[in-house]
Structure formats: C-alpha cells, structure tokens
N, C-alpha and C positions, 0 to 999 in steps of 0.2 A: 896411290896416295897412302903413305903409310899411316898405320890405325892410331889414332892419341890415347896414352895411358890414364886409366883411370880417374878420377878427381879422389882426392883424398880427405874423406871427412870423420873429423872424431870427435866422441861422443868421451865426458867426465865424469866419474861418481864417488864424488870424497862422502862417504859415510858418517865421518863422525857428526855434521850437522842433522842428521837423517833422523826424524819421529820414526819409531815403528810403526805407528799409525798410519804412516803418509808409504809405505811401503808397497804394500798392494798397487796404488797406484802412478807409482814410478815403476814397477815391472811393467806395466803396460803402457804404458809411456815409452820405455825407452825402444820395446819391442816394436810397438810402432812408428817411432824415429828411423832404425834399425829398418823395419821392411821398405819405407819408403825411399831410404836412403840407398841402399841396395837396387831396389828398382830402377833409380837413377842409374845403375851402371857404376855408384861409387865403391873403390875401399874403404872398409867402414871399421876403426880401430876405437879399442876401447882405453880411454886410463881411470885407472881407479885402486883404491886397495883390497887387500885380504878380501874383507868382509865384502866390499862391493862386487869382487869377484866371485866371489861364491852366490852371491843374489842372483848376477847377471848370468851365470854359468852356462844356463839354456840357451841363451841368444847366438845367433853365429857370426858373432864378431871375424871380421877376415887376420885380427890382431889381436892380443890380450897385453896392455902394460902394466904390470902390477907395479907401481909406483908412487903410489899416494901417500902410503902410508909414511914416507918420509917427511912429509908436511909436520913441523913442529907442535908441538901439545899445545901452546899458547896463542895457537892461532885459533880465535871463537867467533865474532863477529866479524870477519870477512869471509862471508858463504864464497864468493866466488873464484878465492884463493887456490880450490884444485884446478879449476880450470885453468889462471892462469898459469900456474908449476908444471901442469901440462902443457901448455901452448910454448913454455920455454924449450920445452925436450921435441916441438913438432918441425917439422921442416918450414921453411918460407913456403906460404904458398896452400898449407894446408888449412880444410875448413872446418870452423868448431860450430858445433852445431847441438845447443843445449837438449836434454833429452826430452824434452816436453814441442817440441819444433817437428813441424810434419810435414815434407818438402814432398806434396802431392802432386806434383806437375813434374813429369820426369825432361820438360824442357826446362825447369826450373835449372840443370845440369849447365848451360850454355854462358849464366851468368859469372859463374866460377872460370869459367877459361877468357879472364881480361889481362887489361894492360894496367886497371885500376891498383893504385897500392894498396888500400884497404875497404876491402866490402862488409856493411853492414845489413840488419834487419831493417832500421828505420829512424829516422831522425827524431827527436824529443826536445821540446819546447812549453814554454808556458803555457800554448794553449793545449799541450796534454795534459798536464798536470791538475790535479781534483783537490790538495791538498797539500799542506806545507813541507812533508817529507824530504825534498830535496833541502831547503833551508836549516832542517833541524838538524839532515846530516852534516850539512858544510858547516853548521854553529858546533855538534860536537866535536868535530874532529881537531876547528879550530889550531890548523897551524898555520904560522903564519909565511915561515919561507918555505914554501914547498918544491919538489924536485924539480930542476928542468925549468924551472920558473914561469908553470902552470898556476892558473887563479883559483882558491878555493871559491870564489863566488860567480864564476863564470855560467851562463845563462842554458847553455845546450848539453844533448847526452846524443848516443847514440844507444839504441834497443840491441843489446848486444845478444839478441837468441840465436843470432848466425857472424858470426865476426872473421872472417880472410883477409890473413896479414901477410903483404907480397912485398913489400918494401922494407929491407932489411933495416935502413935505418932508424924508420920509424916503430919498425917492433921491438927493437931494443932499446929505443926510447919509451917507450911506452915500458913493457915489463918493466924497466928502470927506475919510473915514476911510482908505476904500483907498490913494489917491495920494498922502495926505500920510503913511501910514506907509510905503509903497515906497521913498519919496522918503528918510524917516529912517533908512530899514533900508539903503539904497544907501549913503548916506551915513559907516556905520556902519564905521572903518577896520578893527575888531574881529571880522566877521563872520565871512568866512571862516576864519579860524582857532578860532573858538570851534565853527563848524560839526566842521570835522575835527575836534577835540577831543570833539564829544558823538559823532561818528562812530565813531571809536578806544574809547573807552569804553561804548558799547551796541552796534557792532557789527548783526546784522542782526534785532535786537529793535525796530522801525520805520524809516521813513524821514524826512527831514526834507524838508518841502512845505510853502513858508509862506504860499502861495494857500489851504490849506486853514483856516488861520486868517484869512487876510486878506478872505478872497471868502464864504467858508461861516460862519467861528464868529461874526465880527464882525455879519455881514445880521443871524444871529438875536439877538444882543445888542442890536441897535439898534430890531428890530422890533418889541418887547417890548411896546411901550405903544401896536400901533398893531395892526390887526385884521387877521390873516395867519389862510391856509388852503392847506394841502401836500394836495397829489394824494393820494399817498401814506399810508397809514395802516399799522397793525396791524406783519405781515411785508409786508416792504414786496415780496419777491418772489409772495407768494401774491396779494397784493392787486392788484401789476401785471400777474400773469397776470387777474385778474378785472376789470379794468377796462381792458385794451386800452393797457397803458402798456409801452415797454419801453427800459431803458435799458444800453447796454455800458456798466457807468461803469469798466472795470477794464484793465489792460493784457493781459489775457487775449482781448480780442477779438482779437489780431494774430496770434494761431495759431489762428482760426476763419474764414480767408480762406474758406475751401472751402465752411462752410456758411452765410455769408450772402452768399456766389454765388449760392448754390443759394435763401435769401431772394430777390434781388432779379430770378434767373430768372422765378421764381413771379410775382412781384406786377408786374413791368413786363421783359418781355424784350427788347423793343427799347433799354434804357435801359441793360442788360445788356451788349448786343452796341457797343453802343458805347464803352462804359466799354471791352471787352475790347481797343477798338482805340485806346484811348490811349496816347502814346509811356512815358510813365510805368508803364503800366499791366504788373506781372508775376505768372504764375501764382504761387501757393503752392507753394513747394516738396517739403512733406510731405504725405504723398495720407492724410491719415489726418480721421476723422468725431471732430473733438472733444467735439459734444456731445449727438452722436445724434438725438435727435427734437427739437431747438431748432429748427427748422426751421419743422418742423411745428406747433409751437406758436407760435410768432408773428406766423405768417403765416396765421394764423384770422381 
C-alpha cells in the first residue's frame, strides 16, 4: 500500500497588526503550533512578511513564503486579511491553522484526510456569545447588498482557528465575498464615524471586529449547501480537552507568558532556549501562575 503524502498545514503572520508587547508571546505560540503540527507528521509552511520572518527565523518551518507584505497599507481593521491573501496563494485542500491552535493529538492528523468540503474548529451560535460584538460589527459595517448575496445579520459563525477548504468552488466564493466586502467597507466614507457613534452609545457592552463577520459568519453562510465537519462539538472546551485540540483563541493568553514557557519547556526545550535568546524576546513581567494546572493539561 503505498504511503499517503503529508497533510499540508500553514501557519500566517501579517505584522503590521502586531503590539511589541504581545511578541514574546506569539514566538511561543507559534513554536508550539509548529512542534505539534510536525509531530503530526505534517508540512508545516509559513506566510508572512519581512519582519515576520525575521521573528519566526528560528522555527523550522519545512517552507518560508515571504509574502505579506504585499497586503496594501489601508488594510487596518481586518486582522484576519493575511491569512486570508494567504489561503488564496495555498492549494485546495491545504490546512490553516492560527498560530495560537495546538493540534495535541497526533490522531488529530485523520480528520484532515476527508471527503468533507470544508473543515472547521467549531460552530458559533447565540448561545456562545457573552455579548453584543457580533451585532455591533454587522451595525458597523452596514452594507447593505453584499457579495454573493450573503445576510449581514445572519445568526451563525464558524471558530475559524483551523479552516480546510477542499471544495474549489466554494473557496472562491468565499475569498470572493471577503475581498470584495473589505474593498466596499474601505470604501465606505461613513464608516468610522458610525463606528464611534455605535461606540459612544454601547459603550463596553461588545466590541466592534468585522473579520468576525467577514472571516467566521459569512464561511458558515456560504457553506450551507456544501458538506462541512467542525472538530469541535458539544462544550467545545470539554471536548478539546478529549480530543487533544487546544486553542488560545482570547487575548487572555498575553498574561500567560509564564505558563506556556513552562508548555513549551516540557514539550521541546531546546526550542525554548532559543526563543529565550531572541532579541525581541522579553520575560513577563508579572511572576504570577494565571492558570495553574493549564500546563499540565495540555501538555498530555
């Protein structure tokens, strides 16, 4: 029986949104994306520009595409824009897999080789939602014919920290929808002032993120009629503890510098001592254990 080639997963790092502050830990973030991802047996390819390459330079990507930097200057509020300018330049078939996503389970490898057209992290509905953010975005964006003749107020997302898109045509609908609404929303003379206005009147009852409509609600609106299958099930945290999935998807990992140190101690130390000597690279400031045994739990 001949041997199946690799599964092909890549990993994005468009800089220009990037704190230096939050640095430190995205190098360890992505390292431990990167080993785990590998362990799996995958090719593990990077895109990203200049500067991201030079951050990531240690890790041993089996690829380097330095191509981000062609992403235009006026693109600001949609973070998730290198990933998808990357996902246009990747094969059918190939898996993106955010750098904060920790594919611990090397059978986790099995779910990538389907028939599915498009694989997600996890479905997203009302009852995950804690707060208005999704409505504030679809209020700013406010267009009203939008590509493909997707709903801005359509009810679902998908958790896109792992997204494989196998069905050619719906990846080209999809990229298609994305770019040409950035493009209408850029356009849009009205925008940031209607943003501070929903801002000024809700106050800190959500945020406004319009990648989370534009990247997450729209995939699942378009997907509808085409055969999709999420890692993720049920509590999507009890489940990712049960199947070796784990993802930071929160700004809460940048005050857990200390203990996914102490992760990537454990799983590759040599990988560690290097990171420590990157010129970029600075201790956490605060000596304190955010989240006690997170440690030890995902590093099973």
């Amino acid at each position: 029986m001949p041997k199946m080639s690799p599964i092909r997963i890549f990993h994005t790092l468009w800089t220009k949104p990037l704190r230096e502050d939050r640095i430190p830990v995205t190098l360890l973030c992505y390292a431990i994306s990167l080993h785990y991802a590998r362990q799996m047996g995958a090719e593990v390819v990077l895109h990203t520009d200049k500067f991201g390459a030079e951050l990531l330079a240690l890790l041993p990507y089996d690829e380097v595409c330095i191509d981000l930097d062609a992403i235009p200057e006026d693109i600001k509020r949609f973070w998730a824009y290198g990933k998808l300018f990357a996902t246009q330049r990747e094969p059918l078939g190939s898996v993106h897999i955010d750098g904060d996503v920790f594919l611990r389970d090397r059978s986790l490898e099995r779910l990538f080789r389907t028939d599915a057209d498009l694989v997600t992290q996890s479905e997203e509905g009302g009852e995950w939602r804690t707060d208005y953010t999704y409505e504030l975005s679809q209020a700013a964006i406010n267009i009203e014919q939008l590509p493909n003749n997707v709903g801005l107020y359509y009810p679902l997302s998908y958790n896109c920290g792992v997204v494989q898109l196998n069905n050619r045509e719906l990846k080209d609908r999809y990229l298609d929808t994305y770019f040409r609404t950035v493009e209408m929303s850029l356009a849009d003379s009205s925008y940031e002032e209607r943003e501070k206005m929903i801002k000024a009147k809700f106050g800190d009852r959500g945020s406004i993120i319009p990648d989370i409509v534009t990247e997450q609600q729209f995939l699942h609106e378009l997907a509808q009629n085409y055969n999709t299958k999420t890692i993720l099930t049920g509590d999507v945290r009890v489940d990712g503890i049960r199947k070796g999935y784990t993802h930071l998807c929160t700004a809460a990992k940048y005050e857990m510098q200390n203990e996914i140190e102490a992760l990537l101690q454990q799983i590759n130390p040599d990988l560690l001592k290097k990171i420590k000597k990157h010129k970029y690279y600075k201790p956490y400031s605060k000596n304190e254990n955010v989240l006690g045994s997170y440690t030890k739990q995902v590093a099973r």
